[in-house]
N, C-alpha and C positions, 0 to 999 in steps of 0.2 A: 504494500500500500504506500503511495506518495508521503512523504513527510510534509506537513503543512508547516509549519515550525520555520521561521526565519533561518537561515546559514549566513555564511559568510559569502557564498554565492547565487544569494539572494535578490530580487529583483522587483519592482513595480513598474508598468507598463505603464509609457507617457505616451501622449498623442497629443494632433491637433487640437485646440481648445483646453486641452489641460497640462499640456506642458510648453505652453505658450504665455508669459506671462509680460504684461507692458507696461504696470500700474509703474506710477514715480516713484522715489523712492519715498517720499512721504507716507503713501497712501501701502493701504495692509491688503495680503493678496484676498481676493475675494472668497468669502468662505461657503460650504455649501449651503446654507440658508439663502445666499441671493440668488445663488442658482436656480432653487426649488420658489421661490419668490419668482424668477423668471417666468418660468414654466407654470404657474400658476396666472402669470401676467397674460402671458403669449394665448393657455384655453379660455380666459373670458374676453380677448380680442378675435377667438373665431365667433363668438354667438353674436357681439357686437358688427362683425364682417360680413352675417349674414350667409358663414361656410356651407358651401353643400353637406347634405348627410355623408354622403362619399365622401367628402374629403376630411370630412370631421373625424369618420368610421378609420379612417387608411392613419389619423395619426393615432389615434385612441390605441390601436390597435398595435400599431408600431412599439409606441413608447411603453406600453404594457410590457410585449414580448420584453423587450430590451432591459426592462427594469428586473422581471426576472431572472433575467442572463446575465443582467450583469449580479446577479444576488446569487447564482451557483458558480458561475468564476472566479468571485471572493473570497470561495474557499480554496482555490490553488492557484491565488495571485504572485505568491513566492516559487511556483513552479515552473521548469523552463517546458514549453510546448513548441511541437511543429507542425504545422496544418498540411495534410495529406491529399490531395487533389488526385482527380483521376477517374474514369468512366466506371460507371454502374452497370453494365454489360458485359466486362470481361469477368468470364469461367474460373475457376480455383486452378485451372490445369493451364492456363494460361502464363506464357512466361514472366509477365509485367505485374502479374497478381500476385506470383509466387515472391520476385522481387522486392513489389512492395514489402511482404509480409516480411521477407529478410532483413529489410530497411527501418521498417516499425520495430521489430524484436530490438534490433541492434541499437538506435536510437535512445528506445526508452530503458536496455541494461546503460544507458549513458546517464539516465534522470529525468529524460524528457518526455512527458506526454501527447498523447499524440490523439489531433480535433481530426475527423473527421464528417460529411453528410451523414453518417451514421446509415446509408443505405447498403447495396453489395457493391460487386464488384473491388475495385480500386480500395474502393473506403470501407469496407468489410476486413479486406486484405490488411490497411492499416491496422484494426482493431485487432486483428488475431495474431496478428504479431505482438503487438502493447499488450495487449490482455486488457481484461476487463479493469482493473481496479487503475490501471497508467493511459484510461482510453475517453476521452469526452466525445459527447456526439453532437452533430446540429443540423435536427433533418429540417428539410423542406417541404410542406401541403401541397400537393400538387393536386390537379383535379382527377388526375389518377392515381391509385393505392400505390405510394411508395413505401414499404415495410423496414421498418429500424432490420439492422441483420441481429442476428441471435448475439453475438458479443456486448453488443452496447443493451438491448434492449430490456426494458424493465430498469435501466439502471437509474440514479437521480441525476447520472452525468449529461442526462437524454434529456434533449432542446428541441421542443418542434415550433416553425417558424411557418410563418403564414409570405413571408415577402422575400422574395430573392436578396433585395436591398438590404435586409436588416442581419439576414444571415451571411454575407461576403463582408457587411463591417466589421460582423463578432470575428470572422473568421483570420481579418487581418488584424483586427486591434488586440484581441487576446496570443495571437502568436510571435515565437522569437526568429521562425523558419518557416519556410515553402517549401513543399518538395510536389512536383508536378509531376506524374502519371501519366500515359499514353490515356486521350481521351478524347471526347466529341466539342460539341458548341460550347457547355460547360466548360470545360476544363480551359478550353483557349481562353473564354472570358476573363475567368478568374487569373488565368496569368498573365494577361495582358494588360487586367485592371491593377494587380497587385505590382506590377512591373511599373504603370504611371502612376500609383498610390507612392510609389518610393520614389522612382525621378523627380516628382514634380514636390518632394518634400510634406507631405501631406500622410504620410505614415513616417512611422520611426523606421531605423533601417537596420536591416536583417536579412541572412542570405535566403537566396530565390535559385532552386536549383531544380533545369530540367532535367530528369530520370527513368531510365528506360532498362529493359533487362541487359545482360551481355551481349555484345555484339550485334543490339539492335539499332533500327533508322529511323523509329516515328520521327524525331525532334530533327533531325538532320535536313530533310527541309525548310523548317523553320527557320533554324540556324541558317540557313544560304540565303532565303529571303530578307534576314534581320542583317548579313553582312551586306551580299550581293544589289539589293536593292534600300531598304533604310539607311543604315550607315554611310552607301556609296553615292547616293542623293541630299546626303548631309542632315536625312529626315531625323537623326540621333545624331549625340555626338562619340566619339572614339569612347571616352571615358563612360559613356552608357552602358558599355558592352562588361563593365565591373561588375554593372547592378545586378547580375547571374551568371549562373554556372551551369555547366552541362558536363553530364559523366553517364556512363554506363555502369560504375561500380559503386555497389553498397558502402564499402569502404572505405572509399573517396568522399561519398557526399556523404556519409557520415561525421569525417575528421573534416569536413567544410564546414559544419554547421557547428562541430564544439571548439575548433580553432579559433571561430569569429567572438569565440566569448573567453577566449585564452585568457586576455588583458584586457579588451571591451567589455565594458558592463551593461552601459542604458548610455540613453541622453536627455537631454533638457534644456530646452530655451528661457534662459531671463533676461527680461527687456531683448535686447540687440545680440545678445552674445547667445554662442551654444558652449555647452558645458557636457564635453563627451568623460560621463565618469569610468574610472579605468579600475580594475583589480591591482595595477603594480605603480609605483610613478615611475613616468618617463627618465630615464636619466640622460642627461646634460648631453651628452654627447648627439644622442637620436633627436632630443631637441631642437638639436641648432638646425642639422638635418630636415626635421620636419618644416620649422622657419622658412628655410632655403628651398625646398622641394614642394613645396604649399601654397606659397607667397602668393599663389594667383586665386585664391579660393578665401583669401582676407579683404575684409574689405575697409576697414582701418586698422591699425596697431600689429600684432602679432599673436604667437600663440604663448601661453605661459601657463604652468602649471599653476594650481590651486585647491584652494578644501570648498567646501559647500557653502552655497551661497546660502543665505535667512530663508530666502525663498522655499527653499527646499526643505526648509523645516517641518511640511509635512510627511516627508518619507524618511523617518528616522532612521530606519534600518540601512539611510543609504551613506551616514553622514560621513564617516570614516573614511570612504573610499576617495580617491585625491583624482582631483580633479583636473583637465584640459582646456582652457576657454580660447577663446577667440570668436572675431565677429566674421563668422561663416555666409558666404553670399546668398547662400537658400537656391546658386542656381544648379552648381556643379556637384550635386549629389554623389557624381560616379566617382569624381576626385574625394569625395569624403569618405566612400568608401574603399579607395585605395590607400587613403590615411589611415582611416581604421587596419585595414591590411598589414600596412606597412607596423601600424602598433603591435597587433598578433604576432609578429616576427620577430621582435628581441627578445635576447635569448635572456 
């Protein structure tokens, strides 16, 4: 069973809207009472608006699901997860299934739990690998009978979602990994979303890695299309091509996903600056290095080590861990991920 229990490799998940902070410094970060004061604001200006029932019913409905999900991810907010993508159609005899399953086993003997649709196929595969107690699920309503698989099902880790949209947020907000599956319309979406969810800085960044059994070619097109034609029309930049990975080995995209957390912790935006917190400090030497090798991804001053800002005073469990800042452009993502890279690399 997962330790819920704070470590020292411990973590809280920050995103857009909550790890974005711009108040002055006078003023105190806003605490969840104005939040829920929002959100109380915001449903007596639909009645005053005149909203349709539809539209009243679609956010009711939303904000419910969410409230609950996010009240069963609470409980394994210090757990590191990877979100497992991949078609519901492929057989247990299938090579990409069998894969998966070696990928989820492996994964979660690492600590990591593992979100899948909680359907078959791909996201079955994940689960029988995790097992049940290392396995969270997040099915989707569909107007036809999609069935939780036997591993998740019945469990309290089980999410069923009425809206595409609300379940691709959970899916990226609570996770520290992607690992994408041979798959249909689905699965391209979601990597494609997850893929502009990180370039364009609007998720936190974490590796996105496409995976297929030995010696197979689903992604290999992709791959040619994403250099051959994106990249070579300038539709991406070079540095884009950081923001994933692609491997055919379990063992590869395994040691991708816990390497990125070697000396990477989290991040956190205050005011102007990002604050990449790290498990080890920098020492002076990779420093200067980074300064030098970086310098186009600052957008005044420099990079310099430091402890936690006030701000962060609501994540206690994170205060000790020393900290990175600098005022990061929000454009060059793929460079911040090659920084990050380059951090995972001292020895």
């Amino acid at each position: 069973m997962i330790n819920q229990e704070a470590s020292s490799q411990d973590h809280h998940h920050r995103h857009p809207g909550e790890h974005e902070l711009h108040a002055d410094d006078t003023q105190q970060v806003p605490g969840i009472e104005e939040w829920i004061m929002q959100i109380k604001e915001t449903a007596d200006k639909l009645q005053r608006d005149n909203a349709s029932r539809g539209d009243v019913k679609l956010l009711s409905t939303a904000l419910r699901e969410l409230r609950y999900c996010f009240k069963v991810f609470k409980a394994y907010q210090y757990a590191r997860k990877v979100t497992v993508f991949g078609s519901a159609r492929l057989q247990p005899e299938d090579a990409s299934y069998q894969a998966a399953v070696d990928f989820s086993r492996q994964i979660a003997s690492q600590g990591y739990m593992v979100i899948t649709g909680a359907a078959h196929g791909i996201m079955e595969a994940g689960h029988v690998g995790a097992g049940r107690d290392m396995s969270i699920g997040i099915n989707i309503l569909l107007p036809f009978e999609q069935t939780s698989n036997p591993i998740i099902e019945g469990d309290p880790k089980l999410m069923h979602l009425k809206y595409f949209f609300t379940r691709k947020l959970l899916f990226v907000k609570e996770t520290d990994a992607v690992a994408l599956y041979p798959g249909g319309f689905g699965t391209l979406d979601e990597g494609f979303e997850t893929l502009t969810l990180v370039q364009t800085g609007k998720s936190h960044l974490f590796p996105i890695l496409f995976i297929e059994e030995p010696g197979g070619n689903f992604w290999h097109p992709m791959l040619d299309f994403i250099h051959n034609r994106l990249l070579a029309r300038k539709l991406i930049s070079p540095a884009d091509l950081s923001l994933f990975r692609y491997t055919d080995s379990v063992a590869t995209a395994v040691s991708e996903i816990t390497t990125f957390y070697r000396h990477f912790h989290s991040m956190r935006y205050v005011h102007n600056d990002l604050y990449l917190r790290l498990n080890r400090k920098i020492p002076d030497t990779i420093l200067a290095r980074i300064r030098e090798e970086f310098s186009d991804i600052v957008v005044s001053g420099t990079f310099h080590m430091t402890t936690a800002h006030p701000y962060e005073a609501n994540e206690p469990h994170l205060a000790n861990l020393p900290r990175l800042k600098f005022h990061f452009d929000r454009r060059n993502v793929g460079r911040l991920r090659q920084l990050v890279d380059l951090i995972n690399q001292i020895n």
